[in-house]
C-alpha positions in Angstrom: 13.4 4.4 -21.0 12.9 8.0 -21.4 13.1 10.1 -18.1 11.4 13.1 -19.6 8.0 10.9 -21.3 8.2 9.0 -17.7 7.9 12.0 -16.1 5.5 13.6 -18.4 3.4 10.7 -17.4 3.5 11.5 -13.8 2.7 15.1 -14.4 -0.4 13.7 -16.1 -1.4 11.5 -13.5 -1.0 13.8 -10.5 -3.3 16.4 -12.5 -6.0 13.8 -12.9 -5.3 12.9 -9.3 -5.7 16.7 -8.2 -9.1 16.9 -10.5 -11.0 14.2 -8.4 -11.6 15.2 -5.0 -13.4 11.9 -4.1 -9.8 10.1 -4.9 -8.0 12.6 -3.0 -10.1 12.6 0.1 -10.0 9.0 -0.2 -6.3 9.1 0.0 -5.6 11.3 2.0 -8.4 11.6 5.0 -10.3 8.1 5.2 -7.0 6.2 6.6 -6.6 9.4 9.0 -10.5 8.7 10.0 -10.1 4.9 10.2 -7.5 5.2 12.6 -9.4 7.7 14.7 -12.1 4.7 15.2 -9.9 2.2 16.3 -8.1 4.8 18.7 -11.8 5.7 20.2 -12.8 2.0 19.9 -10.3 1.2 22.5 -10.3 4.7 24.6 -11.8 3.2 27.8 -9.9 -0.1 27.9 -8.7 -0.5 31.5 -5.0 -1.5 31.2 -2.6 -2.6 34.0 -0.4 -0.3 35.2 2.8 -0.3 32.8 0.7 -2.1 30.3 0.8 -0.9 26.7 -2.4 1.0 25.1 -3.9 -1.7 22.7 -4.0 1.0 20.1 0.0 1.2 19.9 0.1 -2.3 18.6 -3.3 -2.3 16.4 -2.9 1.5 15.5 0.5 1.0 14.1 -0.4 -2.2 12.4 -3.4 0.0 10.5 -0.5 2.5 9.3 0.6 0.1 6.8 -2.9 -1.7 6.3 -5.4 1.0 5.4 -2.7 2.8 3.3 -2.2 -1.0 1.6 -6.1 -1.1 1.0 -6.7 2.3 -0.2 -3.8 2.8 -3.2 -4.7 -1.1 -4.7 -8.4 0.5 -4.6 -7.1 3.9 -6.4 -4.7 2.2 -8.6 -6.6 -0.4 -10.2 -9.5 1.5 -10.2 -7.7 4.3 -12.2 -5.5 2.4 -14.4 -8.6 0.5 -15.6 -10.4 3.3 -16.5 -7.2 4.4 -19.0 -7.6 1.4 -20.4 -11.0 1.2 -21.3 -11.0 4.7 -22.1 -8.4 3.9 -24.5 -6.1 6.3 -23.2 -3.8 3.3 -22.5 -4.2 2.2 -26.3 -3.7 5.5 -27.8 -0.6 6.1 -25.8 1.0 2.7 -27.0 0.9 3.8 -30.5 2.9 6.6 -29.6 6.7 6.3 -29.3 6.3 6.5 -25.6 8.3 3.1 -24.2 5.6 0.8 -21.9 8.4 1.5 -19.4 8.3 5.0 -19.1 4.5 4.7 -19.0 4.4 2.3 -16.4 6.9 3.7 -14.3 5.3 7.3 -14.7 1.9 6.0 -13.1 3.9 4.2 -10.5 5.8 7.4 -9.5 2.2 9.1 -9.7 0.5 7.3 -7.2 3.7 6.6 -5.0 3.8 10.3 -4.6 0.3 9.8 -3.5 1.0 6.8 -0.9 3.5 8.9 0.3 1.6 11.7 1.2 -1.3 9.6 2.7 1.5 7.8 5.2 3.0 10.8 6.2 -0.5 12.3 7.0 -2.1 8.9 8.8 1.8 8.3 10.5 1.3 12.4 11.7 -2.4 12.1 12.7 -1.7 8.2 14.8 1.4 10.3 16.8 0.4 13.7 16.8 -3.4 13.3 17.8 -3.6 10.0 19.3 -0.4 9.8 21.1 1.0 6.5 19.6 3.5 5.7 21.1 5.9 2.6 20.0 10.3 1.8 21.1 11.5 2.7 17.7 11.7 5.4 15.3 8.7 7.6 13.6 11.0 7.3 10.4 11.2 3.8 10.3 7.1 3.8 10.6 6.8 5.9 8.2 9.2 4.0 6.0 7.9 0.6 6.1 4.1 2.5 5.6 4.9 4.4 2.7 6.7 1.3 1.2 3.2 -0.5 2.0 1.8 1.9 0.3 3.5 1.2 -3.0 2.9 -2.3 -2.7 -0.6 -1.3 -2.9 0.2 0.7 -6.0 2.4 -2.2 -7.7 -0.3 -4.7 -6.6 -3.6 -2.1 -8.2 -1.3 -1.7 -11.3 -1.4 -5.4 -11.6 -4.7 -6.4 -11.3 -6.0 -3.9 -13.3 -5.3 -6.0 -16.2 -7.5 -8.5 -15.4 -10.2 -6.8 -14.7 -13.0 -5.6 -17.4 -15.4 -3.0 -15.1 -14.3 -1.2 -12.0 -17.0 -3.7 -10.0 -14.6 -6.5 -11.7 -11.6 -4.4 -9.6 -13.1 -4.4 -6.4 -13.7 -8.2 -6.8 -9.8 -8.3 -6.7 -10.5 -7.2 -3.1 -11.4 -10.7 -1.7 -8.4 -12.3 -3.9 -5.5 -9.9 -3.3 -6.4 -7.9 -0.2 -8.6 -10.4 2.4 -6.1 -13.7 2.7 -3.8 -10.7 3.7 -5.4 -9.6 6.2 -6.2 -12.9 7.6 -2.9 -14.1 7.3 -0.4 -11.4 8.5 -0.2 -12.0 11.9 -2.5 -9.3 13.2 -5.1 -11.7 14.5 -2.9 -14.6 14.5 0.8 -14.6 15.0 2.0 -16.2 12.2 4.5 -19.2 14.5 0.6 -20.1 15.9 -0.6 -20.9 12.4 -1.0 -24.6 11.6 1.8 -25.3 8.7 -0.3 -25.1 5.9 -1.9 -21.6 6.6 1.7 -20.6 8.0 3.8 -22.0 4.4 0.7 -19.2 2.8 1.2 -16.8 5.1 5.0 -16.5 4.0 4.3 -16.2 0.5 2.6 -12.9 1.4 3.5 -9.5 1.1 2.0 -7.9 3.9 3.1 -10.1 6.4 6.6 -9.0 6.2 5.1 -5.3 6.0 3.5 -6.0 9.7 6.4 -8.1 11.0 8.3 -5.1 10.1 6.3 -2.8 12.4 6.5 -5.4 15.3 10.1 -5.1 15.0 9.7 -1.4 15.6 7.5 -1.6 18.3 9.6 -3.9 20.2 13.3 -2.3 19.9 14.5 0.9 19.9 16.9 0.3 16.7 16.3 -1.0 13.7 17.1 -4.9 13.6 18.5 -6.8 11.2 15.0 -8.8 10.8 13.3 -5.6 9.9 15.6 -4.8 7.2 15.1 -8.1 6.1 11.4 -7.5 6.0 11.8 -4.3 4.2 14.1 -5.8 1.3 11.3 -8.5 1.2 8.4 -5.9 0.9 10.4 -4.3 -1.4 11.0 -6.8 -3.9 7.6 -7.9 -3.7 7.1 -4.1 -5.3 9.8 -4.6 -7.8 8.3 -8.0 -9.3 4.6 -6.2 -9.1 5.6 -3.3 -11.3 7.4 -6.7 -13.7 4.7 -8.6 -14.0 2.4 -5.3 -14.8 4.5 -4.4 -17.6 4.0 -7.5 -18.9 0.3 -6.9 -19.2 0.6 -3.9 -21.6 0.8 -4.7 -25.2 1.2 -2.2 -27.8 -0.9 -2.0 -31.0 0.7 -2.4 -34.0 -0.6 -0.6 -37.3 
């Protein structure tokens, strides 16, 4: 690997990022305006005196969900269009290593989850009042690392897709079962075994069982961690398997 073509990938990226204002609202507002629904979807609940808001357990759920959602959107969507561009192609003929040019679009749009958890983890405490036992860092931590995982996953099934509608079909594979399955609706010891043995395969259900943890005690526990490192690996064997997918054309 070469740091300075992995970084002059990233530069690229981020300057394509900063030219499309549709991707960066996307990013950067729509998770900040999905969680101001859900907080005025349940502003009149009637709660029993001591009772927590219903909004501090689904609101902080949604910090590592919508994030989750919207970089697999961006980052398949994106890396798709370099490949049928060609871009992809052209840069494999130069020396650049498939590493460096991997890696450079995953820093690119990490730097971009980032951004988009620290804004949607400031909006959910700042404007809505959230208000959870553990740390703000440790939301944001376990959000911005669900972020990635959206960025590892996008990166991933870009190469199976043809079209950018062929993309968004990933949606019902990659993102849906997810959803369903991550305890948010269900906890996941309620499941029968079969959906339960699926639900453990998943990534996100470590990411929300991570936030649970931090809901429910003031300092980090030693299942959280666990969930993190989990999470995390998941991100590791994404960006693997995605390097697998690029092939370089030989002369």
């Amino acid at each position: 690997m070469n740091p300075r073509m992995m970084m002059a990938t990233t530069v690229r990226v981020l300057a394509q990022l900063r030219q499309d204002p549709r991707s960066i609202a996307l990013i950067l507002v729509v998770p900040a305006a999905l969680l101001a629904f859900f907080y005025y979807l349940f502003d009149n609940e009637t709660l029993r005196p001591g009772a927590p808001r219903t909004f501090d357990r689904v609101g902080l759920i949604m910090l590592a969900i919508f994030p989750f959602i919207v970089m697999f959107l961006i980052t398949s969507i994106t890396m798709l269009r370099e490949r049928t561009s060609g871009t992809l192609e052209r840069l494999l003929t130069t020396p650049i290593h498939k590493a460096d040019l991997l890696f450079g679009y995953a820093i690119a749009f990490s730097i971009a989850a980032t951004l988009q958890a620290l804004v949607s983890t400031a909006v959910a405490y700042w404007a809505f009042g959230l208000s959870v036992a553990g740390s703000p860092w440790l939301v944001i931590l376990v959000a911005v690392l669900t972020s990635v995982l959206g960025v590892a996953l996008g990166l991933l099934a870009s190469a199976f897709a043809h079209t950018e509608f062929q993309a968004v079909q990933f949606m019902p594979v990659v993102v849906i079962p997810q959803l369903l399955l991550c305890g948010l609706f269900v906890a996941r010891d309620s499941m029968n075994g079969v959906l339960q043995a699926i639900s453990n395969l998943l990534p996100l259900s470590y990411s929300v069982e991570a936030l649970q943890q931090i809901a429910e005690n003031m300092d980090p526990t030693s299942t959280m961690w666990g969930d993190v490192l989990i999470v995390a690996a998941f991100v590791v064997c994404g960006l693997i398997l995605a390097s697998l997918t690029l092939r370089r054309r030989t002369a």
